[in-house]
C-alpha positions as a Markdown table, in Angstrom:
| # | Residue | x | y | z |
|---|---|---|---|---|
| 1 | Unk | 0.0 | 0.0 | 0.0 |
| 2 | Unk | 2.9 | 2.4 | 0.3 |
| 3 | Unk | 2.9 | 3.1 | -3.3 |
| 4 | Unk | -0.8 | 3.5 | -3.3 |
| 5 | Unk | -2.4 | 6.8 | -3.5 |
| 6 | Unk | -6.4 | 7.1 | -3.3 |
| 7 | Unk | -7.8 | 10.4 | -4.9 |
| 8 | Unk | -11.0 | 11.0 | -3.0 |
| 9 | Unk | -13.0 | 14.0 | -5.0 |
| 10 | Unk | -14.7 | 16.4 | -2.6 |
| 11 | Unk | -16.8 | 19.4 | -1.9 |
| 12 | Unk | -18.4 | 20.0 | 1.7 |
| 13 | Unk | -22.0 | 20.6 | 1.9 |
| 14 | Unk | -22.1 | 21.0 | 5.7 |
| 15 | Unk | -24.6 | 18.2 | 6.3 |
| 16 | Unk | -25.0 | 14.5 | 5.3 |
| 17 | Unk | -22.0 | 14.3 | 3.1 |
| 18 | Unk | -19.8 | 15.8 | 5.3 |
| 19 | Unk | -21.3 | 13.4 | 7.9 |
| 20 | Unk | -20.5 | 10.1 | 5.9 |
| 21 | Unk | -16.8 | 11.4 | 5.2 |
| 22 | Unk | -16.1 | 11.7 | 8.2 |
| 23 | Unk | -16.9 | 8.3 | 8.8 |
| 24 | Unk | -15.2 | 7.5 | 5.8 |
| 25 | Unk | -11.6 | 9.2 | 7.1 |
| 26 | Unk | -11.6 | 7.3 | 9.6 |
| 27 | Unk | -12.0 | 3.7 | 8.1 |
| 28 | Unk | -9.1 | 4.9 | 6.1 |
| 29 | Unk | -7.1 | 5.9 | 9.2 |
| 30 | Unk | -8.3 | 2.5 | 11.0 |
| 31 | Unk | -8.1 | 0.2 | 7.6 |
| 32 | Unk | -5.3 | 1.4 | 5.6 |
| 33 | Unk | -3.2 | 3.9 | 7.3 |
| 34 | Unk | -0.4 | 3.3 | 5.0 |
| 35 | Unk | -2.1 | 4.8 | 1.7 |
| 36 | Unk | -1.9 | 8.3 | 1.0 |
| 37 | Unk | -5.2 | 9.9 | 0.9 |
| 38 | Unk | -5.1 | 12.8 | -1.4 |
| 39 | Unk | -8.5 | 14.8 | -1.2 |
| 40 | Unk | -9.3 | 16.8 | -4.5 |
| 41 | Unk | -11.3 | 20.3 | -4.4 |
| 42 | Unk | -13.3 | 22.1 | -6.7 |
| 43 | Unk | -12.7 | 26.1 | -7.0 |
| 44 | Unk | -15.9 | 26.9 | -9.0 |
| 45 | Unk | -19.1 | 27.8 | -9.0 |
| 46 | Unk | -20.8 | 24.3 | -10.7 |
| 47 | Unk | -18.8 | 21.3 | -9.1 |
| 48 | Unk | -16.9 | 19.3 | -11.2 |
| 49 | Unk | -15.6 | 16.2 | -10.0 |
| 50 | Unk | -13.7 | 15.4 | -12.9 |
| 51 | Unk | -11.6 | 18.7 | -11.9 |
| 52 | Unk | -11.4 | 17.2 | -8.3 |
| 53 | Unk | -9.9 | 14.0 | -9.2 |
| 54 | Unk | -7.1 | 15.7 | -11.5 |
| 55 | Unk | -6.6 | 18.2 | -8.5 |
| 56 | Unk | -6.3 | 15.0 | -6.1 |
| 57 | Unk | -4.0 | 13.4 | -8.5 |
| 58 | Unk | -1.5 | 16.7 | -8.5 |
| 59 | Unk | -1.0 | 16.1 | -4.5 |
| 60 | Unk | -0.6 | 11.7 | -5.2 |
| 61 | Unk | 3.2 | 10.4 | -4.7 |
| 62 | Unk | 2.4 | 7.3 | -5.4 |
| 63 | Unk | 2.3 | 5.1 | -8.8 |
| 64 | Unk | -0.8 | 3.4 | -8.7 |
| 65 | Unk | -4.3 | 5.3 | -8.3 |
| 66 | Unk | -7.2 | 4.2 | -6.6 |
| 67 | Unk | -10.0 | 6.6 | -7.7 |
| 68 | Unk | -12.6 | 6.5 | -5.0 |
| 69 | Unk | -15.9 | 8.4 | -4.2 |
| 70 | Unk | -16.0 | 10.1 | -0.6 |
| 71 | Unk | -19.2 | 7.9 | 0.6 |
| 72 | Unk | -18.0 | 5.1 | -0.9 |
| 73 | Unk | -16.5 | 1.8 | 1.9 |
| 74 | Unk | -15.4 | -1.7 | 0.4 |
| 75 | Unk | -13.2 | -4.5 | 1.6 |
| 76 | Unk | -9.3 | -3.0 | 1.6 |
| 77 | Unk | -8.1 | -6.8 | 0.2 |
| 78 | Unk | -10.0 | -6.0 | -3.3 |
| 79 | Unk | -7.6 | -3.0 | -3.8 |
| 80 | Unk | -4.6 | -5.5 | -2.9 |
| 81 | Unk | -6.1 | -8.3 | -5.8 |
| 82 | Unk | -6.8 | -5.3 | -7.9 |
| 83 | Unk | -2.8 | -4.1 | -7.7 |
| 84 | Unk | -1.8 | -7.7 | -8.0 |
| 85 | Unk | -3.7 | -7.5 | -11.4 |
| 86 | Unk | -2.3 | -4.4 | -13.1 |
| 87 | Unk | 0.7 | -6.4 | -14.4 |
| 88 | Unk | -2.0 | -8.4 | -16.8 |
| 89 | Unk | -4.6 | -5.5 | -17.3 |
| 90 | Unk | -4.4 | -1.7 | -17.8 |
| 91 | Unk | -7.0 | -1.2 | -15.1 |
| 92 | Unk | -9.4 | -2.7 | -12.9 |
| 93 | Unk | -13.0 | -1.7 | -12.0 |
| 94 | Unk | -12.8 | -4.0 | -8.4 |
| 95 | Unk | -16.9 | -4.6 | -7.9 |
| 96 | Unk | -19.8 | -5.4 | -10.1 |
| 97 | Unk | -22.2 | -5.0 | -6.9 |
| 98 | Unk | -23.3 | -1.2 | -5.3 |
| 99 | Unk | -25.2 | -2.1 | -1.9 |
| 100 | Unk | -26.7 | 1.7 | -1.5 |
| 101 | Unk | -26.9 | 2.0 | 3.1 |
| 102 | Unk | -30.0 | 3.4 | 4.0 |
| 103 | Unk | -30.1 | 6.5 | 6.0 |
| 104 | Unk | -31.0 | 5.1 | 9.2 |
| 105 | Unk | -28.5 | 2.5 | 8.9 |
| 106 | Unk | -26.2 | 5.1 | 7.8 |
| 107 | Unk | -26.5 | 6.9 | 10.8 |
| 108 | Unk | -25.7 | 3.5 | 13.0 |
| 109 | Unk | -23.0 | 3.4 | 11.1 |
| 110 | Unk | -21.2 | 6.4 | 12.5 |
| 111 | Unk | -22.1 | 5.7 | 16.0 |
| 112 | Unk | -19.8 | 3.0 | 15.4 |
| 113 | Unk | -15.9 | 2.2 | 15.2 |
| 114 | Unk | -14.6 | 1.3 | 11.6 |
| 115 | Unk | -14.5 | -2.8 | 10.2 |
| 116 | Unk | -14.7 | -4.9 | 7.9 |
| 117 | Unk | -16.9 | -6.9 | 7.3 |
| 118 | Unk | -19.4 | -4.8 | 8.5 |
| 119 | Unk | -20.7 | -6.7 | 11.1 |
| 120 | Unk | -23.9 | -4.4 | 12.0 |
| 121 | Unk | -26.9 | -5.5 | 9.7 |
| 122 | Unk | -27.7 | -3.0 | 7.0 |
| 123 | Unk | -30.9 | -2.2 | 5.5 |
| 124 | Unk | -29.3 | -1.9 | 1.2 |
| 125 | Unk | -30.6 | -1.2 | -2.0 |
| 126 | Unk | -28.1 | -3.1 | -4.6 |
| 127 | Unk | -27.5 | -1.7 | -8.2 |
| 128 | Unk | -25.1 | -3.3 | -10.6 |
| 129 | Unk | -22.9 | -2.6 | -13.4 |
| 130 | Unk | -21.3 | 1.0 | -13.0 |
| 131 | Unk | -18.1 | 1.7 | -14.2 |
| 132 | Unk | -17.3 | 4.7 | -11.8 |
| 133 | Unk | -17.2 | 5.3 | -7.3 |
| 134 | Unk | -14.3 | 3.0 | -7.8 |
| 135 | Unk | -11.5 | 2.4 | -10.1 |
| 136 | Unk | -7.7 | 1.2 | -9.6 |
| 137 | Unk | -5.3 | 2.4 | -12.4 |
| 138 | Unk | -1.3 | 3.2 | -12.4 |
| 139 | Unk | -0.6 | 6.6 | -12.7 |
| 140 | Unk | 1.4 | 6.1 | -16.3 |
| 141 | Unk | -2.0 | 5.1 | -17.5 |
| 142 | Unk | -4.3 | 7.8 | -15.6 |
| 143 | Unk | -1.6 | 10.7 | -17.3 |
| 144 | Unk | -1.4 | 8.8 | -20.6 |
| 145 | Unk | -5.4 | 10.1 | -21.1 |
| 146 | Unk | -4.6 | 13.0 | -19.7 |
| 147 | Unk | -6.8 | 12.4 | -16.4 |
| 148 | Unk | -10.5 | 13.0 | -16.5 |
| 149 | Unk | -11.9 | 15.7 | -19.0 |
| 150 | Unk | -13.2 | 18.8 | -16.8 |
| 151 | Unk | -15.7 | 19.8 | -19.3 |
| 152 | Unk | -17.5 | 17.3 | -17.2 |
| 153 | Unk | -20.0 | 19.3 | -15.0 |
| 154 | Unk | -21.2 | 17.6 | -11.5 |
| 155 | Unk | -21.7 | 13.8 | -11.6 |
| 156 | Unk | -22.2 | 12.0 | -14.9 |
| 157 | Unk | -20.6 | 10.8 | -18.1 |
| 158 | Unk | -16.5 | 11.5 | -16.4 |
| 159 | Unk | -16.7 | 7.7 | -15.3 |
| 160 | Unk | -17.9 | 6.6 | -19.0 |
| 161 | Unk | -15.5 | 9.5 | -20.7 |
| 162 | Unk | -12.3 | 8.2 | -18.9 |
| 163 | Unk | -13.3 | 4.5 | -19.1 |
| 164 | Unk | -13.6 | 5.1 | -22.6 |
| 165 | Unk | -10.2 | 7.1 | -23.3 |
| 166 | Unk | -8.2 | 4.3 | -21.2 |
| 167 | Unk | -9.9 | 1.4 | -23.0 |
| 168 | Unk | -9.4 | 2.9 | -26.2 |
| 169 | Unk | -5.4 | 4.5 | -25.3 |
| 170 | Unk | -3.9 | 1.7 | -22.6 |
| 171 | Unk | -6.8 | -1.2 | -23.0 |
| 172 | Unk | -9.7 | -2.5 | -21.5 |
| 173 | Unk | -10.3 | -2.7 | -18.0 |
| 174 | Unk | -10.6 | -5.9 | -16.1 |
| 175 | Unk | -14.0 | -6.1 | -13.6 |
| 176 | Unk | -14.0 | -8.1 | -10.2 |
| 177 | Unk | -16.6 | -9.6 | -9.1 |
| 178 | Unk | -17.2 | -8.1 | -5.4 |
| 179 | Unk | -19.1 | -5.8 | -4.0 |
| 180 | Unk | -18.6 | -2.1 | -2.7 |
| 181 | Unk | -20.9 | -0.1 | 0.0 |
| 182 | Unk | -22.4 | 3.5 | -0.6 |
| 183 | Unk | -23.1 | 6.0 | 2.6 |
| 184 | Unk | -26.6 | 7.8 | 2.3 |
| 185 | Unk | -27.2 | 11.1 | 1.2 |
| 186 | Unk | -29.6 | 13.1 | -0.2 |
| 187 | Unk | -30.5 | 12.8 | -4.2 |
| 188 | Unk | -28.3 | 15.1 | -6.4 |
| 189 | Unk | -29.5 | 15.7 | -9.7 |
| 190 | Unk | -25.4 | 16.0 | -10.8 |
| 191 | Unk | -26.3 | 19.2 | -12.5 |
| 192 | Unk | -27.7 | 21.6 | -10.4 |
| 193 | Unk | -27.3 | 24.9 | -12.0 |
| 194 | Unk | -26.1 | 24.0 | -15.2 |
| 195 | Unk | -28.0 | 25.6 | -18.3 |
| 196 | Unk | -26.5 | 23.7 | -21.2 |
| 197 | Unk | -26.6 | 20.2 | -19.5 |
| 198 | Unk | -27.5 | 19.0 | -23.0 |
| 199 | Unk | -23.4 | 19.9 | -23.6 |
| 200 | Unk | -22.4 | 17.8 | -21.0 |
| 201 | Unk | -24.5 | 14.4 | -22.9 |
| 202 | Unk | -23.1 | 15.9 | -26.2 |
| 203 | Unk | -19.5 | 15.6 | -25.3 |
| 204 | Unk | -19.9 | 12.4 | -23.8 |
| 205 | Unk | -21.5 | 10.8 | -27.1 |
| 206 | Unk | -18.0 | 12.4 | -28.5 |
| 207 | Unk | -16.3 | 9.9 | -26.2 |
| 208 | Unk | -19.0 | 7.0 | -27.0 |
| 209 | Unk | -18.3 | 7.3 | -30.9 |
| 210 | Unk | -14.4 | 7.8 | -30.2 |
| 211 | Unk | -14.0 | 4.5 | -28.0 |
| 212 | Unk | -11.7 | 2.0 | -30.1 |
| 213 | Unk | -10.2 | 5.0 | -32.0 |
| 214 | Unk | -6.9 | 6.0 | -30.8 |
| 215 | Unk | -6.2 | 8.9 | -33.4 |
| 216 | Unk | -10.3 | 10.1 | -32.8 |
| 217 | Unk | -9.7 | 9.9 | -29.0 |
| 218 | Unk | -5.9 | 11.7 | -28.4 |
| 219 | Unk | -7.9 | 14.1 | -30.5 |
| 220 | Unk | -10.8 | 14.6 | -28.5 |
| 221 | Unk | -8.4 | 14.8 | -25.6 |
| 222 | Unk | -6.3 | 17.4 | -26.6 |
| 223 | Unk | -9.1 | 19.3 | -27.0 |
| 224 | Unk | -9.6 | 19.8 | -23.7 |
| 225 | Unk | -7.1 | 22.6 | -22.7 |
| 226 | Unk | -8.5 | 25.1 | -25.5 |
| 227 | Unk | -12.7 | 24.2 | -24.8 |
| 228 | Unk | -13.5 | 24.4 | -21.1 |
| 229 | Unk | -16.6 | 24.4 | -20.3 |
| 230 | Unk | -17.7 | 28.5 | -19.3 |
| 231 | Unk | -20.5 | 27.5 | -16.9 |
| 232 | Unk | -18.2 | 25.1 | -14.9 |
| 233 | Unk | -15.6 | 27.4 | -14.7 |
| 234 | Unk | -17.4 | 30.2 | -13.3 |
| 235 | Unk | -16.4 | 31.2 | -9.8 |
């Protein structure tokens, strides 16, 4: 784990979030309190986590990534199988199974001490099949695409963009077959704000029809320092 950093992206909202980091900090602390936790901020007006995981990747030291939401827990041996992995695969995606903690088991939660397995009984909803919340990739690969595109406003279509422009650039990910565990919070629409959100689905159907082309996809990539988007980066 000493050559692990984990780039947490992050804005406060002085309530629940803030809550279930908190929590979070200190499963790291108690779990794996030899990785270097490197939290990444926002400066503008619209959050853009895309722009907070290439801000937590400027503090990393270490040469493999593990890309991780701030309410997200899971089992600290998956990132170990994961790492053991990346000398066969360019990437791994370490879960197929999201079990989403209610609120009031949520709040148990932090009235407790950090462990795993959980051994508190936890009322879940399960989802399946994302590609984002959690990802473990070196940091030659992560730079080799450049990071994740900030044109990316709130939450949605970063994770497809960047799994995309690492399948396409370093090759396809390999998925695990565990499960990870997301602290409650209150719905987020992921573009609150936003006036052109049809922009942000536009440029990620660049990144759909780009996937498998490497000349189409450095392209679309190198775009990125010369088209920000203006509502995101408004203070």
């Amino acid at each position: 784990m000493e050559s692990v950093s984990i780039l947490i992206p992050y804005r406060p909202d002085n309530g629940p979030r803030d809550q279930a980091f908190k929590w979070v900090k200190k499963y790291y602390k108690a779990l794996m309190p030899e990785a270097e936790l490197c939290i990444g901020s926002c400066k503008y007006r619209i959050f853009s986590r895309s722009q907070a995981i290439n801000d937590a990747a400027t503090k990393a030291t270490g040469n493999i990534f593990v890309i991780a939401d701030s309410d997200i827990l899971y089992d600290p041996k998956i990132i170990e199988e994961s790492i053991n992995l990346l000398d066969r695969y360019p990437w791994v995606i370490p879960y197929n199974t999201i079990k989403r903690i209610s609120e009031n088991s949520s709040n148990d939660l932090y009235k407790t001490e950090p462990e795993f397995p959980i051994k508190m009984n936890l009322e879940c909803g399960i989802t399946c099949g994302f590609q984002g919340g959690l990802n473990i990739v070196p940091r030659l690969n992560f730079e080799k695409v450049g990071g994740f595109d900030e044109r990316f406003c709130g939450w949605g279509g970063e994770d497809d963009a960047f799994a995309h422009s690492l399948n396409t650039l370093c090759g396809r990910y390999i998925r695990l077959e565990h499960e990870i565990f997301h602290l409650w919070h209150p719905p987020f629409s992921g573009y609150e704000g936003l006036e052109d959100k049809d922009a942000i689905y536009q440029l990620f159907l660049r990144y759909l029809s780009a996937n498998g082309n490497p000349e189409a996809m450095r392209n679309l990539i190198e775009e990125r320092n010369t088209d920000l988007c203006g509502e995101c980066y408004k203070v």
